[in-house]
C-alpha positions in Angstrom: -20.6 -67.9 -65.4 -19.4 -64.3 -65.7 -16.0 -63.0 -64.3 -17.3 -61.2 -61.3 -15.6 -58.8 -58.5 -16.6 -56.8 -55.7 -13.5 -55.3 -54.9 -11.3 -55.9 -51.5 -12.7 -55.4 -48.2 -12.6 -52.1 -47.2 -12.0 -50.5 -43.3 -13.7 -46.9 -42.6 -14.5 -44.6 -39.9 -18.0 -44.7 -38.2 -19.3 -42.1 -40.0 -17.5 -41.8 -42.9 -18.3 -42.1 -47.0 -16.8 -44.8 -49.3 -18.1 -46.8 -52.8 -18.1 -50.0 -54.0 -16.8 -50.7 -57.7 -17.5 -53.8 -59.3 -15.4 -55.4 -62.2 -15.4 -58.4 -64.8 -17.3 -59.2 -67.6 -20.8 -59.2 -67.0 -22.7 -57.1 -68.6 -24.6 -55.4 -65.9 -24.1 -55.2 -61.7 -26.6 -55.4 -59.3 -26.0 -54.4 -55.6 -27.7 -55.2 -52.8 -28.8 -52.6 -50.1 -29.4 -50.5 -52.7 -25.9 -49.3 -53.3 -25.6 -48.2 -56.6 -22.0 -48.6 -58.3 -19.1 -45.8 -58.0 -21.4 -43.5 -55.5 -20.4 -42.3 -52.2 -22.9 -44.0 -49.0 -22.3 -43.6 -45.7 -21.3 -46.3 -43.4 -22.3 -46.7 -39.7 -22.3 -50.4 -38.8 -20.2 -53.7 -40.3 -21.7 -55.0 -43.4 -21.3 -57.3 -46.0 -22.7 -56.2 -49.7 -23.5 -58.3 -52.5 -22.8 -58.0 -55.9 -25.0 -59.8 -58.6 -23.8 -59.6 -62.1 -25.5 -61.0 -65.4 -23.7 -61.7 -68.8 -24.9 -61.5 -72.3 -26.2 -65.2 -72.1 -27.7 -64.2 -69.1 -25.6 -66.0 -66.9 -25.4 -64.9 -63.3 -22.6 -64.8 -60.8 -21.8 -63.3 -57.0 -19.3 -61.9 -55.2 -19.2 -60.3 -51.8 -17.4 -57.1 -50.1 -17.2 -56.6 -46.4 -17.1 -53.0 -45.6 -15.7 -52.8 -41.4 -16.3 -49.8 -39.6 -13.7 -48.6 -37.0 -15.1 -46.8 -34.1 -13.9 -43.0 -34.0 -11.0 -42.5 -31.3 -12.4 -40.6 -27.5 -10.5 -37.5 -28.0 -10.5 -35.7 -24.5 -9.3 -32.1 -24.7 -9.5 -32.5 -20.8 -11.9 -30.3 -18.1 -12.8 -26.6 -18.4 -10.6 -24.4 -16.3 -10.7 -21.1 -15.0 -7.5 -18.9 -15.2 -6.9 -15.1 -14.0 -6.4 -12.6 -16.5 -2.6 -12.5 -18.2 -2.6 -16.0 -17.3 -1.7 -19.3 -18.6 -3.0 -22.7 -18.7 -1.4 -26.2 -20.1 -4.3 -28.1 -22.1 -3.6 -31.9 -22.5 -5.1 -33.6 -24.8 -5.3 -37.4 -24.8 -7.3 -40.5 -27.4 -5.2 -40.0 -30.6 -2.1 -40.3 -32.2 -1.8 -36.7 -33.3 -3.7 -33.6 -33.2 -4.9 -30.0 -34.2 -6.1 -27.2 -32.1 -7.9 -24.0 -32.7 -8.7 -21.3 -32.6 -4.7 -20.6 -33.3 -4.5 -17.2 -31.4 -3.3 -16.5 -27.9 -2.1 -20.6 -28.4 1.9 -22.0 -28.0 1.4 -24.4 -30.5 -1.2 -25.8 -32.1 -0.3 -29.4 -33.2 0.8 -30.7 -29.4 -1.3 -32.6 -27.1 -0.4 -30.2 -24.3 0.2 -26.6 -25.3 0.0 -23.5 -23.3 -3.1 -21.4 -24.0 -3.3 -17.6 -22.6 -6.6 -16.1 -23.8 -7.5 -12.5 -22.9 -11.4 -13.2 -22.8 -13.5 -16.2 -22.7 -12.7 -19.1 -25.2 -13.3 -22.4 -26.2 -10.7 -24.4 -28.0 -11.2 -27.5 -29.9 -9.0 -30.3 -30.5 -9.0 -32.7 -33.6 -7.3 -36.1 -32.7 -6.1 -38.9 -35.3 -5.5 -42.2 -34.3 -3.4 -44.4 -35.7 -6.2 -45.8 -38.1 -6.5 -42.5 -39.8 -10.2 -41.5 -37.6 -10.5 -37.9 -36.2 -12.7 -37.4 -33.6 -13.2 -33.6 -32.2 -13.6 -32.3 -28.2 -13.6 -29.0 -27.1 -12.4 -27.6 -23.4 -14.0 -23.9 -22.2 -11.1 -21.3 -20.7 -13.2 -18.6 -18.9 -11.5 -15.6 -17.7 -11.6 -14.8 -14.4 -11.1 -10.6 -13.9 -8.4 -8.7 -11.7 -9.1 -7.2 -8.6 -9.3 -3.1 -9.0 -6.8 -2.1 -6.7 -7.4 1.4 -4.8 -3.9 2.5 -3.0 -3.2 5.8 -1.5 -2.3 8.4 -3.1 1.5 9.0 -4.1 2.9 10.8 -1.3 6.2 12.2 0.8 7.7 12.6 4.2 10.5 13.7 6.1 13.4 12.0 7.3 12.6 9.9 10.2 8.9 10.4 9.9 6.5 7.4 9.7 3.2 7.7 7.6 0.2 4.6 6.8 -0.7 3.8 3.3 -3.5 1.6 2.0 -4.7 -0.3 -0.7 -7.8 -1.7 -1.1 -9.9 -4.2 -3.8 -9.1 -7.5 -2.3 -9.6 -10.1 0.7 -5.7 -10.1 1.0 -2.4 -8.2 0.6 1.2 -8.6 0.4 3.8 -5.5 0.4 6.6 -6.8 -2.1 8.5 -3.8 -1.0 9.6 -5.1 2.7 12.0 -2.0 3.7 11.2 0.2 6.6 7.7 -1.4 6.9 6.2 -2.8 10.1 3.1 -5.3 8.5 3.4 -7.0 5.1 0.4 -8.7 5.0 -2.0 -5.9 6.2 -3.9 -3.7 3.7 -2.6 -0.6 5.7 0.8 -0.7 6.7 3.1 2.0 8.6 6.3 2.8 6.6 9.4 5.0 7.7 11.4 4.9 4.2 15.0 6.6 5.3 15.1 6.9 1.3 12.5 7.9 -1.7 11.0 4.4 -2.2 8.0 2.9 -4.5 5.5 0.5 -2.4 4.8 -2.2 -4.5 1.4 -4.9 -2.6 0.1 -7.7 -4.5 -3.9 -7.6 -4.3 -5.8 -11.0 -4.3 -9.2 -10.9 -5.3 -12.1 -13.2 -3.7 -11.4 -15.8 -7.2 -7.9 -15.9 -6.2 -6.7 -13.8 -8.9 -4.1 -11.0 -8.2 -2.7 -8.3 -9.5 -0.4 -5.3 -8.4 -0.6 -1.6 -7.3 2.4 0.8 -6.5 2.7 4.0 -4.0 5.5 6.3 -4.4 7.0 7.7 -1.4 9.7 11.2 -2.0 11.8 11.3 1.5 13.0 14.9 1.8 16.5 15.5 3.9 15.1 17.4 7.0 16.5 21.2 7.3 19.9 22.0 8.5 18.3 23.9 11.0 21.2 26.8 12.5 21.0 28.3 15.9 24.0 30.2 15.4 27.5 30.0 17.4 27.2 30.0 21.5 27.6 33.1 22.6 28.5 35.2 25.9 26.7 38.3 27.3 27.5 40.4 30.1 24.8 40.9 32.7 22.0 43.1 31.9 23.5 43.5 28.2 21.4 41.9 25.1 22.3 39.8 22.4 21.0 39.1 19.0 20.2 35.2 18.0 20.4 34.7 13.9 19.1 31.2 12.8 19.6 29.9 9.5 17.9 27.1 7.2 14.3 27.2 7.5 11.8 29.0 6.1 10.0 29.3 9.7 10.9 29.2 13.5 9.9 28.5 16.4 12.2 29.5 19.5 11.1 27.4 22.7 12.8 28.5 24.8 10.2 31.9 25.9 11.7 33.5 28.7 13.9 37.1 27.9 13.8 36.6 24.4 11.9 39.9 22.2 10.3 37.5 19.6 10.0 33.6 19.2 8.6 33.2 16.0 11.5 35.6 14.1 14.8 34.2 13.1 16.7 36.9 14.8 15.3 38.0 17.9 17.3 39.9 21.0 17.7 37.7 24.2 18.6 39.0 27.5 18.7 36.3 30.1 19.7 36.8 33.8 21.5 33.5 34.2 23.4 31.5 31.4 20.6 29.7 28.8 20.2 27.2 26.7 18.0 28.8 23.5 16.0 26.1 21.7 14.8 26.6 18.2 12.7 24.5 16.3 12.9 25.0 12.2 10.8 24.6 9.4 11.6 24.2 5.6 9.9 24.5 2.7 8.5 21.0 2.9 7.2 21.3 6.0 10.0 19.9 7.6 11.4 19.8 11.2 14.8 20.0 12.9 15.9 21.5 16.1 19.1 23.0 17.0 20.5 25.3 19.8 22.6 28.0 21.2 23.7 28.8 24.8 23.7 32.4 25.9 26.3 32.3 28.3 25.8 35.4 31.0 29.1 36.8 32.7 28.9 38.2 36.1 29.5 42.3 35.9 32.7 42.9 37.7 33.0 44.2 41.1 34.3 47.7 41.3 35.7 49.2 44.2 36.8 53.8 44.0 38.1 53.1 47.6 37.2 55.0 51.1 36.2 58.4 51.8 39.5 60.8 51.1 40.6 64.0 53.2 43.2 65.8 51.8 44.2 70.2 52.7 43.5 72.5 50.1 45.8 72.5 47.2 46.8 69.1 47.7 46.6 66.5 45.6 45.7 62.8 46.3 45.9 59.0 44.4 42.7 57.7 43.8 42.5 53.6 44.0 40.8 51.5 42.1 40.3 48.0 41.9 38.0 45.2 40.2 38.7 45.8 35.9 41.5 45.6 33.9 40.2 49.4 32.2 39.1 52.0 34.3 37.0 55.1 33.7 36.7 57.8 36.9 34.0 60.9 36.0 33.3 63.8 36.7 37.5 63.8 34.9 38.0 67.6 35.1 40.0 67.4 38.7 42.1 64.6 37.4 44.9 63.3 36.0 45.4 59.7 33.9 41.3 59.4 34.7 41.5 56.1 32.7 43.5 54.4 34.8 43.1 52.7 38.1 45.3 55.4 40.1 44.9 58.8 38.8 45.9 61.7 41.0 42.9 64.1 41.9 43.7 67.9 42.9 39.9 69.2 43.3 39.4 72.7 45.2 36.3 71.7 47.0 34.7 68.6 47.9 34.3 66.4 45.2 32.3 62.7 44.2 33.8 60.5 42.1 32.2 58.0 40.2 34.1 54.9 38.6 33.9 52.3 35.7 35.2 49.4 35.4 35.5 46.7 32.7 37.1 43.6 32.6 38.4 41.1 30.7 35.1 40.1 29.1 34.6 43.5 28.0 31.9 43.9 31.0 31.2 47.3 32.5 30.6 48.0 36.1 29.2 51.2 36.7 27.4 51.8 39.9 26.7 54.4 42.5 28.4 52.2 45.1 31.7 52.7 43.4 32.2 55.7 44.5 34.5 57.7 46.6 34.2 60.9 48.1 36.9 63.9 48.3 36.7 66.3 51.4 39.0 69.3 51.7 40.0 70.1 55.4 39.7 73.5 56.5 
């Protein structure tokens, strides 16, 4: 009989190609199954082939190849996810030894069983694993993008010092302010702030998938005015005085009673009883401060030209006055030292005197009743 082989057995993947290449010294092979000699045939199942071959005295001989198919590995690439936008996810792989992933974009690395993907639209990746007998087998796992809430906030904004406005945002089913100064809700869409310094409102916006995203307001805190009533000030009865504010652009004087103008910054006041002038001032940003002044009102002194004088003709006579510390007598043309509180009168008929007075807060007294009459007896 011929010298016959088949060749050793062989171990494939389900699915995969081989051949079968007879030796010896017959010479022609026969294979069973149809197989013919050195071409590729697909293998799905354990089988045995068998090869016939004849020599040149026509001689047969057999020998037989087992061909054993290993079953492909059960790559899992592991369930479909959903992720928020600018997210990430941690695939995990399991069923081989090794493996490849694709696509390779938006991917940490693509030969891990568990890398981080971070697609920016909808993707599927797929995963080749290798077990240790060489077979691949191939899954896939769908990433689908879930979108970001549109966030609507207020507009950008300022305030004054001390003021307390509401902003809003809007897009979501919830909210949280990241920015917790000066704020009385943080969990509210529409919050009241009172910033004591220019401050950017940051909220995190949750959408109805649970995906979030984040909106800012800005918020400009102006100083409020130095707001200026002036320096207190004293006024004799019956005089006036003019206020001068300073440090708004506008002003408001509340306080209405003997005052020529309340909306001026310099108005003339002229109150009967010591006052307390409020003012209210405005700046350029619409800002408020108060501040103010106290006109303090000095009683006029009291002054006195004495009684009734008789005096014979060609005398002469000392006036007396009292109630100033400077005195002024009038009509002055019978007397001597008039600006003084004694002068000495020498009139040549009967005479009326008339005399002011100031004191030591430069208040003047000048009044009908302080007057004293000069009679010349006959």
């Amino acid at each position: 009989k011929p010298n016959i082989d088949a060749g050793p057995d062989q171990f494939i993947c389900i699915g995969d190609s081989t051949s079968l290449s007879a030796s010896g010294n017959p010479i022609t092979y026969t294979w069973n199954n149809g197989i013919i000699d050195g071409i590729n045939f697909q293998v799905n199942v354990d089988q045995q082939y068998i090869l016939t071959g004849t020599d040149a005295n026509n001689c047969v001989n057999t020998d037989t190849v087992s061909v054993n198919v290993i079953q492909l590995p059960n790559i899992d690439a592991g369930n479909d996810v959903s992720i928020c936008l600018d997210d990430s996810v941690q695939l995990n792989a399991s069923g081989g030894a090794t493996y490849s992933w694709s696509p390779t974009t938006n991917i940490s690395n693509t030969i891990v069983v568990d890398p981080f993907v971070f697609p920016i639209s909808d993707t599927k990746y797929y995963v080749i694993g290798t077990d240790t007998n060489g077979c691949a087998n191939i899954d896939s796992v769908q990433i689908t993008i879930d979108a970001l809430p549109t966030i609507t906030t207020s507009n950008d904004t300022s305030l004054c010092t001390g003021d307390s406005i509401s902003i809003s945002a809007g897009g979501g089913v919830s909210y949280l302010w990241l920015t917790t100064d000066s704020i009385d809700q943080t969990t509210i869409n529409n919050p009241s702030i009172w910033p004591t310094n220019s401050t950017i409102y940051q909220v995190l916006v949750t959408g109805s998938n649970n995906c979030s995203d984040t909106g800012s307001i800005s918020i400009t805190v102006h100083s409020l005015p130095n707001i200026d009533a002036g320096v207190n000030v004293d006024v004799c009865l019956g005089d006036t005085a003019q206020l001068n504010a300073s440090g708004g652009v506008n002003y408001e004087w509340l306080t209405t009673t003997t005052i020529s103008n309340t909306t001026t910054s310099n108005p003339n006041v002229w109150p009967t009883d010591t006052l307390i002038y409020q003012l209210k001032g405005t700046d350029a940003n619409q800002c408020i401060n108060y501040d103010s002044i106290t006109v303090n009102v000095l009683a006029l002194p009291i002054a006195d030209a004495g009684g009734d004088r008789w005096l014979c003709p060609g005398d002469s006579i000392i006036l007396f006055g009292t109630g100033g510390i400077n005195y002024n007598w009038s009509p002055d043309s019978t007397l001597i030292s008039e600006n003084t509180a004694n002068p000495i009168a020498f009139p040549l008929t009967n005479q009326s005197l008339i005399l002011q007075v100031e004191d030591q807060n430069n208040c003047i007294s000048s009044d009908s009743l302080a007057r004293t009459t000069i009679s010349i007896r006959l």
